[in-house]
N, C-alpha and C positions, 0 to 999 in steps of 0.2 A: 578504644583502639586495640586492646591488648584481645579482646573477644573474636577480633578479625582475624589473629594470627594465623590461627590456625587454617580459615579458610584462604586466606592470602598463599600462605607456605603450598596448600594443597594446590591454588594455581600455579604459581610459579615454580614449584620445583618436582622434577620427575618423581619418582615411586622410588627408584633406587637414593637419592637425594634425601627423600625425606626419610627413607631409612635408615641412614647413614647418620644424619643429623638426631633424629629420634634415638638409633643405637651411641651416640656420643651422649649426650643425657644421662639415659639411662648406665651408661656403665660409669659415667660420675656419679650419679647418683649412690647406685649401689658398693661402687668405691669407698665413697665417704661414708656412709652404713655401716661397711664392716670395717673400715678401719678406726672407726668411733667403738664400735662395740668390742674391738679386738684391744683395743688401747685400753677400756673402761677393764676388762677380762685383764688384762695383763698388770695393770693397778692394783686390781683387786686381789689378785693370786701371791705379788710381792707382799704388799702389806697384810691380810691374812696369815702368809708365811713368816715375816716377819714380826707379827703380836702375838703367835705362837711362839717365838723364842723368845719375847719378852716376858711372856708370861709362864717360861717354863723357869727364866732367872726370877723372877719375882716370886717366882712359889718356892725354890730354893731357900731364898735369902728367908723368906718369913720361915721357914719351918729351920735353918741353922743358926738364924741371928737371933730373931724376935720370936720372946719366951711364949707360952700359950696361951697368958691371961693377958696379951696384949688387950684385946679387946672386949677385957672385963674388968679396965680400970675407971673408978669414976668419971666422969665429965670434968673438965680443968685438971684433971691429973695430970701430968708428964706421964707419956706413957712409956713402959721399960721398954729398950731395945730403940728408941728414938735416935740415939747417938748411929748407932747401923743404918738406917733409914736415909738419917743426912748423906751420909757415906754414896750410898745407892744416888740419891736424886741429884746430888753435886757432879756427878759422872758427867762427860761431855756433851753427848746429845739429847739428855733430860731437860728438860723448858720446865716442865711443871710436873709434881707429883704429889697425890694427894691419896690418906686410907679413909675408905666411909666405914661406918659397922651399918648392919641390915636397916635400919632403919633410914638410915641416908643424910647422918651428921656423917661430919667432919672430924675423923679424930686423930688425925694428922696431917701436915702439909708443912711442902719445903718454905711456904710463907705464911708465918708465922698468926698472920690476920685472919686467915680463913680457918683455923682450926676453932671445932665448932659450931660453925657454920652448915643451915644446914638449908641445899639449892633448892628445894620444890623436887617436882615431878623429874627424872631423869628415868627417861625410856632403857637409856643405853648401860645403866646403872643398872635398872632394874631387870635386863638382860644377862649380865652378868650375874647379880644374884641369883639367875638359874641355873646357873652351871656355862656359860657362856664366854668364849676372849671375844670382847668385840677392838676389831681394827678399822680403822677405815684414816682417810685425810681430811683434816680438816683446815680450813679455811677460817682462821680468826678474825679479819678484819669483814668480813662479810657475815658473817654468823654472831656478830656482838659479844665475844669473851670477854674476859678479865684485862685488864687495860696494859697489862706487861703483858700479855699474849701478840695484843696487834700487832706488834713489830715484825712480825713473821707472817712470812706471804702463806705457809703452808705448812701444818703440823702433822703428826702422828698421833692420832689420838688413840690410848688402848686402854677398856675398861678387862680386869682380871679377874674374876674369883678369888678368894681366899679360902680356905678349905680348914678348919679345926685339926690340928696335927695330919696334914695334906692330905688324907684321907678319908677326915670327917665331914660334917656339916658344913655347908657355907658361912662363913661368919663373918666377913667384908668385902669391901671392895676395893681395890688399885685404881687410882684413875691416873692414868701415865700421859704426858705431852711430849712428844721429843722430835727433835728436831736432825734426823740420819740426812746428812749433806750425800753421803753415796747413796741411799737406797734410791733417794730423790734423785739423784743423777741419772742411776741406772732406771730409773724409772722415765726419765726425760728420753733417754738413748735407744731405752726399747719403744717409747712412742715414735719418736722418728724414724728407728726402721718399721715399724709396724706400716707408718706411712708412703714410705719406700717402696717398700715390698707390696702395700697394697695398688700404689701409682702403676708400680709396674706390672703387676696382675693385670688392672685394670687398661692399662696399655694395653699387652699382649692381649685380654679379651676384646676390644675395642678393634685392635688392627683383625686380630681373629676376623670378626664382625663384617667389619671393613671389607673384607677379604672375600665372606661368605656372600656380601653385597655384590661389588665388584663383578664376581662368578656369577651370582645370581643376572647381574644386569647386563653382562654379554652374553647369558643364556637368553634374556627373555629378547637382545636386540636378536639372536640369531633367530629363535623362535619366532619373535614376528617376521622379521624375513621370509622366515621359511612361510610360515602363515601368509602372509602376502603371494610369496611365489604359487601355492597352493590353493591359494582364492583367484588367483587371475589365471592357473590354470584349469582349474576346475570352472572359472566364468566361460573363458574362451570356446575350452573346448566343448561344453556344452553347449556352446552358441555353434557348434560343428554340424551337428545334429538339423538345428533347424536352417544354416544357410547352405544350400545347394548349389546357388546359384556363383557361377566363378568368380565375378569381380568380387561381390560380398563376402566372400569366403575367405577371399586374399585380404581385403584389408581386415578383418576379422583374426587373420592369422597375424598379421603386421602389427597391429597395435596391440596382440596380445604380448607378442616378442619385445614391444619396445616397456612397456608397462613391466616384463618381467624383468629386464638386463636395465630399467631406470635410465633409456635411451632417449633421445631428441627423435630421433627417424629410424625407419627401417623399412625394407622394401623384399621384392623377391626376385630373383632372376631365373630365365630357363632359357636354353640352349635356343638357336634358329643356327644351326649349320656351322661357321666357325664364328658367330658370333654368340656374346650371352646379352639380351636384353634386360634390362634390368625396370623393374619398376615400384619407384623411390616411391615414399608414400610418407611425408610427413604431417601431414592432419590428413582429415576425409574430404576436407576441400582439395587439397594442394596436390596433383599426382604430376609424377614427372616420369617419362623413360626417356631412358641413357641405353644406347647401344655401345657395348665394347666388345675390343677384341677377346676371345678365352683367353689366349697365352697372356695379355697385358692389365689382366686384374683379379683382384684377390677373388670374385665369387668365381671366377673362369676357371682358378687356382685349387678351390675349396670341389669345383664339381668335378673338374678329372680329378684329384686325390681321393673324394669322400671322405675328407678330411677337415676337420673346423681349419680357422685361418683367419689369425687375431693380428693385427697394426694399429700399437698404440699409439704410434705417431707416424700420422699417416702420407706427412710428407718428407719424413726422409726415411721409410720402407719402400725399398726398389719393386716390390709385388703387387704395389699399387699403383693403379695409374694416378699418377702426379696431378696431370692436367686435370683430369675430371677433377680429383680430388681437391686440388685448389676453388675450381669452376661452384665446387660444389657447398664449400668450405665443410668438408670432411676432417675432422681431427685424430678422431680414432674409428676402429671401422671391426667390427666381428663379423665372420660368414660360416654359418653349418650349412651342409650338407640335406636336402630331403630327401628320405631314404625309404622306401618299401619293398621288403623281403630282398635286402640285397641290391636294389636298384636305383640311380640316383638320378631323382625325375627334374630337380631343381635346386635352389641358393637360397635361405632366409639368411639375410645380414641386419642389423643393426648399426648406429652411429654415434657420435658424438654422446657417451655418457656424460650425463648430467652431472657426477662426483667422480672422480679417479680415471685409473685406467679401466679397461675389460681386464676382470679376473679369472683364473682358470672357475671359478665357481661358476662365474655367471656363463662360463662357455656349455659348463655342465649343465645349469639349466636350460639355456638356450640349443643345448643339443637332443634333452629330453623334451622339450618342448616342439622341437622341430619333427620330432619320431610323431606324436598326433597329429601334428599338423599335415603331413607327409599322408599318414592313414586315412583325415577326411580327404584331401585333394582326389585320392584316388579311389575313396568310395563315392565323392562326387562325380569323377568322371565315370566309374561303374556306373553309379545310378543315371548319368544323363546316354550312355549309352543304350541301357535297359529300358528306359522312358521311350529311347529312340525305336528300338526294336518294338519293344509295345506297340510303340502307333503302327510300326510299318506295319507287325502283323493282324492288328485291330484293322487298318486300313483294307489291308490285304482281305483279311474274312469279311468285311462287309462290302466290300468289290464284287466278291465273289456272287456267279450268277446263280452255282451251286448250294444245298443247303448246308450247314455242316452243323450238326448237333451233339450235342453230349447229354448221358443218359448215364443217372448213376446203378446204385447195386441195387435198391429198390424198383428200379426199369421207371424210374420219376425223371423227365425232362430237365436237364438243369442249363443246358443254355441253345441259344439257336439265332445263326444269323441273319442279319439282316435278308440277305438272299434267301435262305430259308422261310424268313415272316413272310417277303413274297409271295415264295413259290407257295405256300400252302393256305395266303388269303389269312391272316394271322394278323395283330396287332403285335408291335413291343412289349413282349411279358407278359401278353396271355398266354402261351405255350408255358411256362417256366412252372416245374412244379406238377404239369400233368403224365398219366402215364402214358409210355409212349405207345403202348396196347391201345390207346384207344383210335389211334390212328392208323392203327394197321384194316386195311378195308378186305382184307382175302379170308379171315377167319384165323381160330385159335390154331389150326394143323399148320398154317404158313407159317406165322409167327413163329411156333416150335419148331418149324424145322432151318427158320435160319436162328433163331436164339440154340438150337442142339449145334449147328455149324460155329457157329461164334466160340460156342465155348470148347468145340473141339477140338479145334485149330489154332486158335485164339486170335483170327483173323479169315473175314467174308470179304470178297470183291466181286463185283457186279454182280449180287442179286437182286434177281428183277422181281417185285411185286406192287400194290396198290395199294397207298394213303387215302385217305379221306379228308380233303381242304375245311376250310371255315365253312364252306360255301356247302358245303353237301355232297360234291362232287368229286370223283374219284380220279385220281392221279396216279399213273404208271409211272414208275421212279426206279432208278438203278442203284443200289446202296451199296456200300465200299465200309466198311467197319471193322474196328479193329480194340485191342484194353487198351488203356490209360494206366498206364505204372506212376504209384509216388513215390515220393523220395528214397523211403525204403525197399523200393520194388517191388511193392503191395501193388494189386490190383485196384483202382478208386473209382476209376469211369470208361465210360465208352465212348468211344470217337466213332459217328459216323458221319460219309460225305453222301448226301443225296443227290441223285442227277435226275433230273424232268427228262423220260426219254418218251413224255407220251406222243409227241410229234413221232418218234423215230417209230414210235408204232404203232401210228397212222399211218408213217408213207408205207413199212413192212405189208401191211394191211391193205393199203393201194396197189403194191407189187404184188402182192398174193390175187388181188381182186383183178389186176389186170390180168396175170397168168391165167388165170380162172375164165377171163372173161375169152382170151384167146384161144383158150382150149374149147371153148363152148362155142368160140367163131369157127374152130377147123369144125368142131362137129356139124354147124349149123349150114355150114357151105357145104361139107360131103353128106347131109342128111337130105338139102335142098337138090343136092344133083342128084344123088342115086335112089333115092327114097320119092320124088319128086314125079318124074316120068312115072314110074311105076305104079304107082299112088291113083297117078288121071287115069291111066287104061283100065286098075281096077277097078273104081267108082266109073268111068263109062261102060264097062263091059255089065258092072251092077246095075247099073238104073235101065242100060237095053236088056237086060234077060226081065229083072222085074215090070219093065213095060212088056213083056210075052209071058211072063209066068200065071195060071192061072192055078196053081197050087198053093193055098194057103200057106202050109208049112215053108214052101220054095221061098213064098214072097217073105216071109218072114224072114228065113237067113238070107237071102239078100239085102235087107234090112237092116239090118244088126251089120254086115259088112262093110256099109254103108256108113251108118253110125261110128265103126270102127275107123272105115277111111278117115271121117270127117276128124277124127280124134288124133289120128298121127298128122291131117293137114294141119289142126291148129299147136299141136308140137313143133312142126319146120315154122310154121309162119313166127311162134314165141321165140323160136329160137334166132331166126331170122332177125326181128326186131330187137333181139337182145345184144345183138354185136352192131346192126347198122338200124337205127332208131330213125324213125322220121325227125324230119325239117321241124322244131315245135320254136314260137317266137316268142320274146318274153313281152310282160303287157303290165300295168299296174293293176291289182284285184284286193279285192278285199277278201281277208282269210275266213270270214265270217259265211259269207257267198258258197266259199269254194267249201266249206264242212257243209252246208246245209245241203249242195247240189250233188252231193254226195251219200248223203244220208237218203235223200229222196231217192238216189237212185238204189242204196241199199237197202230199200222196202220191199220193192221188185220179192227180195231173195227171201224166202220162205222161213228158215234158220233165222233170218232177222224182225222177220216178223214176229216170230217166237221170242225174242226176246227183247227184255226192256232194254231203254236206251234214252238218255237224257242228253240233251244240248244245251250247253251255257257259253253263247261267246260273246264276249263284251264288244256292243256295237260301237263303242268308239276308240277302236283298235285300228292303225294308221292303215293305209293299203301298201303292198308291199310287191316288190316287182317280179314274178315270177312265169313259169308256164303253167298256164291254169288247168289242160289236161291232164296233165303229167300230178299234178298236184292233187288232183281230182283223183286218181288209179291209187296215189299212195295212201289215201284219205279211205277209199273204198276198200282197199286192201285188207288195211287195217283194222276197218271195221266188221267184214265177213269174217279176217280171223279172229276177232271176238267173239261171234255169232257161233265159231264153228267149237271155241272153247265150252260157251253156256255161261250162264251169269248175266249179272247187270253191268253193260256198260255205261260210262259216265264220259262227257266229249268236255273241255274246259281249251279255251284260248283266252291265254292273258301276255301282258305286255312285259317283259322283266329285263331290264338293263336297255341295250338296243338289238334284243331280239325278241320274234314271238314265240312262245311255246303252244305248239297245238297239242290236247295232254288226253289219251284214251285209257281211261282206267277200268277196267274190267274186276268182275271177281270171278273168273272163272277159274279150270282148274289148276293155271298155272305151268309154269315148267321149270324142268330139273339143272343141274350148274351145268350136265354136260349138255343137254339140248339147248343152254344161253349160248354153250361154245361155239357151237354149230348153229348160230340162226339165220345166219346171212350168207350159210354157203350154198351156191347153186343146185338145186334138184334135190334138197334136203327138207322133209317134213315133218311134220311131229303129228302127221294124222295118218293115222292107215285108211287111205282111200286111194282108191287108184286115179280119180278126178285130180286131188290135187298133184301138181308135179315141183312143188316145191322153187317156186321161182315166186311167188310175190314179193315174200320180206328183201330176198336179195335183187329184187326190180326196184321195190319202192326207197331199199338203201341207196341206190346208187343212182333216184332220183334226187334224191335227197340231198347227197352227196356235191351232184352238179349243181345246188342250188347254194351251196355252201356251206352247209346245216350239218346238223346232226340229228342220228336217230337215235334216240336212247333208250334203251328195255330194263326194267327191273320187275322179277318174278319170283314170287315162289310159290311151291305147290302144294296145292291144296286152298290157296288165299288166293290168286288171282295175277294180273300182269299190270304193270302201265309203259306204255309205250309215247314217248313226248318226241315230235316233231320241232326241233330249233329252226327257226328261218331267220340269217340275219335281214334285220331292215334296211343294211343296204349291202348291195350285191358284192362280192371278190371281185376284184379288178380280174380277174382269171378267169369269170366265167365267162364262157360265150355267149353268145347271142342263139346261138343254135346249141343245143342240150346233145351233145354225143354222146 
């Protein structure tokens, strides 16, 4: 049982307990230590003092009384000076007195039987034969003395020296018994105060002890306190961090506040107009809201003040509302303040502590505790507002039908929207990371001279140039750009906003085409009237002189005039059909048909003859609905100006998406960016011949055009051209039926 103790005491009793108990112990312990050793020390120092005075009268008496050959008288002699001797050991407090000579007989004793006598080994004797006073207590009835000894509980035993005329040789011993009633007294007196004194030591060290326990034990209750407050604030508010979300956030704050103030419930309250809503929360099942009036309760109280606001008894504090507080069984009630940068957004209260009243301590930490709680509320409502903006503006830019890109300081793509992946035939985050050089489709001079604007200014709006989509194809785009400052007001990216205006420069291009077309109507109407009459009188008054002319040379420039009329009639008449075109009706054909009948017809032509020319069109290519004359001129057009270039062309029709491309590729000699500019304007060539008058490409565009298509040119010079005819495969609801 006793092996248990210890483990036992260490359950049942606190640290300070067993300290306590452990320091009582111990300071008995070492109590009774030193006041044993102080007692033995304090015996010892009397009696040593006291065998010293005896044995400074015993060396007296022998060197005045007793002659010198005391101890050079035979064995059985009477020794001289005996009668002195008697005198000495008859004294009051002598018991026994006996002289040895060095060998350790007996040659005197106050009883008369032991003289002679000689005891064996005597240590204490032969101590003194070395020059030694031995004193000490002795103890006769326990130690076996001489049988008149026992009657004494306690003697003085002192062995003395004898010294040959006091200065000489040792030549016996004293063996002295006495029985001092005061030394023994004083000897008893000074062990009881020894003991006294040491009880009370050991007291004072003890309460000392006691003391430093005590201290110690309301430091370590404050300490864990404080440790506790510091662990459930440090839990709490950590959990800050990860709940965002408002209800969780609130009871997160709730039961941090009741765990810290050792409360039954707590709740929060915030303001709705003149009311404060409160919402009590006493587990995470249990939630209750109370709506009260501000002026008629303590959180109402605590939030216009910004002031804590403690009722320890909470129904007879007129600050509280009574009724709820009954309703609720409310006993005691704390309410802080939630407060950020001066501003009091809401009430954490507490209830019913579990021990005592609410102390101003726990107000203190319930008001420290309220300042974090207070900071996430309203970094939660930052961040749910920021989340909110987020989406609106995420929403916003990918609505957007515009692109919007950012391009860092390496001119590397780093983001582009939704509207942009669109517009440029792009997947999600395959743009991301490329440069954005490489979508510039105008060359390295445009690029530079809106990247020289950008940095000049530090802000381009509407400049117009051309991207290069997924697709291969080029896109006229209006860009708006401008820097990117960070935080520091460092420059980090480029915001640009791209706008698709290639529609807007097609219709431009149809307003230009039609201006074009109407100036070439007033001409084709005043060439047809006044150029017209005049025209027929000269070719008839030609052809009558050359029917009379019998002069070679004559008939010759009649001829040639002849030739010339017929060159300005077929001008009015181009001109003429180029503003009011015949009636052409649309049919279904196959595009296959309309290149070969075309071809055959541009064999006729001499130039074409001369050069090679391959056809590849895949014969199961849909038929598609158009006017096959008109189709046919643009086809022939086409092909003569290859002919007129030089090189091989190459004829391909293939089916890609839901159009056909009719695709003439040439290697001829090509042409330069400013004659791509100008290919489609009327009476513009790029041959020096006076035959052509520069109207095919701008006829055949603007067949092309009614047909809903596109004509698309890429050249360069010195390598050759290709020219692709787009036909959709099914018609614009816009076209007519008649081709104007």
């Amino acid at each position: 049982m006793l092996h248990k103790l210890p483990a036992l005491l260490r359950r049942r009793l606190s640290v300070s307990q067993r300290f306590g108990l452990l320091s009582f112990f111990c300071v008995l312990a070492i109590t009774v230590l030193v006041c044993v050793a102080s007692s033995a020390v304090l015996r010892r120092q009397l009696i040593v003092h006291d065998g010293a005075v005896i044995a400074d009268l015993a060396s007296r008496l022998f060197t005045s009384s007793v002659p010198a050959d005391f101890f050079a008288v035979p064995s059985g002699a009477p020794p001289a000076g005996a009668e002195r001797l008697r005198e000495f050991a008859r004294s009051e407090q002598v018991v026994r007195f006996m002289v040895y000579d060095t060998d350790g007989w007996v040659l005197w004793s106050d009883d008369p039987s032991l003289t002679d006598h000689h005891f064996g080994e005597n240590t204490k004797a032969a101590a003194a034969l070395h020059g030694e006073v031995i004193a000490e207590i002795s103890h006769p009835a326990e130690e076996g003395h001489y049988s008149t000894l026992r009657g004494f509980p306690r003697l003085e035993e002192v062995y003395i020296p004898v010294r040959y005329q006091s200065s000489g040789p040792i030549v016996g011993v004293i063996e002295l018994y006495r029985a001092p009633a005061t030394l023994f007294a004083v000897l008893d007196h000074g062990v009881v105060v020894v003991w006294v004194l040491g009880g009370i030591a050991g007291a004072i060290l003890y309460l000392t002890l006691v003391s430093v326990a005590w201290n110690c034990y309301r430091t370590q209750i404050r300490l864990e306190g404080e440790l506790y407050e510091a662990r459930v604030l440090y839990e709490t508010t950590a959990r800050f961090g990860e709940l965002m979300d408002g209800d969780a956030l609130l009871t997160a704050i709730v039961e941090g506040a009741v765990s810290l103030t050792r409360a039954s419930y707590g709740g929060t309250g915030f303001p709705d107009g003149d009311d404060m809503v409160m919402h009590r929360l006493v587990a995470p099942e249990q939630r209750r809201v109370v709506r009260l009036k501000m002026a008629e309760c303590l959180a109402g109280l605590s939030f216009t003040s910004g002031a804590p606001q403690v009722a320890n008894d909470a129904a007879q504090d007129p600050r509280v509302n009574r009724a709820s507080a009954r309703s609720l069984g409310v006993r005691n009630l704390a309410c802080v303040p939630l407060q950020h940068r001066g501003r009091v957004i809401g009430v954490l209260f507490v209830g019913n502590k579990e021990v005592g009243p609410f102390t101003e301590q726990d107000v203190v930490r319930l008001r420290a505790f309220a300042h974090h709680a207070a900071v996430a509320l309203e970094n939660a409502r930052l961040l749910r507002e920021t989340r909110n903006t987020k989406e609106y503006l995420e929403n916003l830019i990918a609505s957007s039908v515009d692109a919007i890109v950012t391009v860092d300081q390496l001119g590397r793509i780093t983001f582009v929207s939704k509207g942009g992946q669109r517009m440029f035939g792009y997947d999600d985050g395959e743009l991301i990371g490329r440069p954005v050089r490489a979508l510039w489709a105008c060359g390295s001079r445009d690029f530079r001279t809106f990247r020289t604007r950008l940095v000049r200014a530090g802000r381009v709006e509407n400049y117009e140039t051309e991207l290069t989509m997924g697709t291969g194809a080029r896109l006229v785009v209006n860009i708006s750009a401008s820097f990117l400052s960070g935080a520091a007001g460092e420059v980090s990216d480029v915001l640009a906003v791209v706008k698709d205006v290639t529609s807007l420069r097609r219709l431009h291009e149809q307003i230009v085409r039609s201006e074009r077309l109407a100036a070439a109507g007033l001409l084709a109407a005043g060439v047809a009237h006044e150029v017209g009459n005049p025209l027929t009188c000269i070719s008839s008054l030609a052809q009558f002189l050359m029917a009379r002319a019998s002069d070679p040379a004559m008939r010759e420039g009649l001829e040639n005039i002849e030739v010339h009329v017929d060159r300005i009639s077929r001008i009015v008449q181009d001109l003429t059909r180029l503003t009011r075109p015949a009636p052409a009706t649309l049919r279904e054909a196959s595009v296959g048909n309309l290149v070969d009948t075309a071809v055959n017809l541009a064999r006729h032509n001499p130039a074409v003859r001369r050069m090679k020319m391959d056809s590849a069109v895949d014969p199961a290519l849909p038929a598609v609905r158009v006017a096959p004359d008109h189709l046919v001129q643009v086809f022939l057009n086409l092909i003569l100006n290859a002919a007129d270039s030089g090189g091989h062309l190459t004829i391909r029709a293939v089916r890609t998406g839901g159009a056909i491309r009719v695709i003439f590729d040439d290697t001829g000699c090509g042409m330069t960016a400013e004659e791509m500019r100008r290919l489609f304007d009327p009476f513009h060539s790029t041959k020096d011949n006076e035959t052509h008058l520069g109207l095919g490409l701008f006829v055949s565009h603007e067949i092309v055009m009614q047909h809903g298509g596109e004509l698309l040119v890429e050249s360069q010079p010195g390598v050759g051209s290709t020219v692709t005819v787009v036909l959709p495969m099914e018609r614009l609801p816009s076209v007519s039926e008649e081709l104007v």
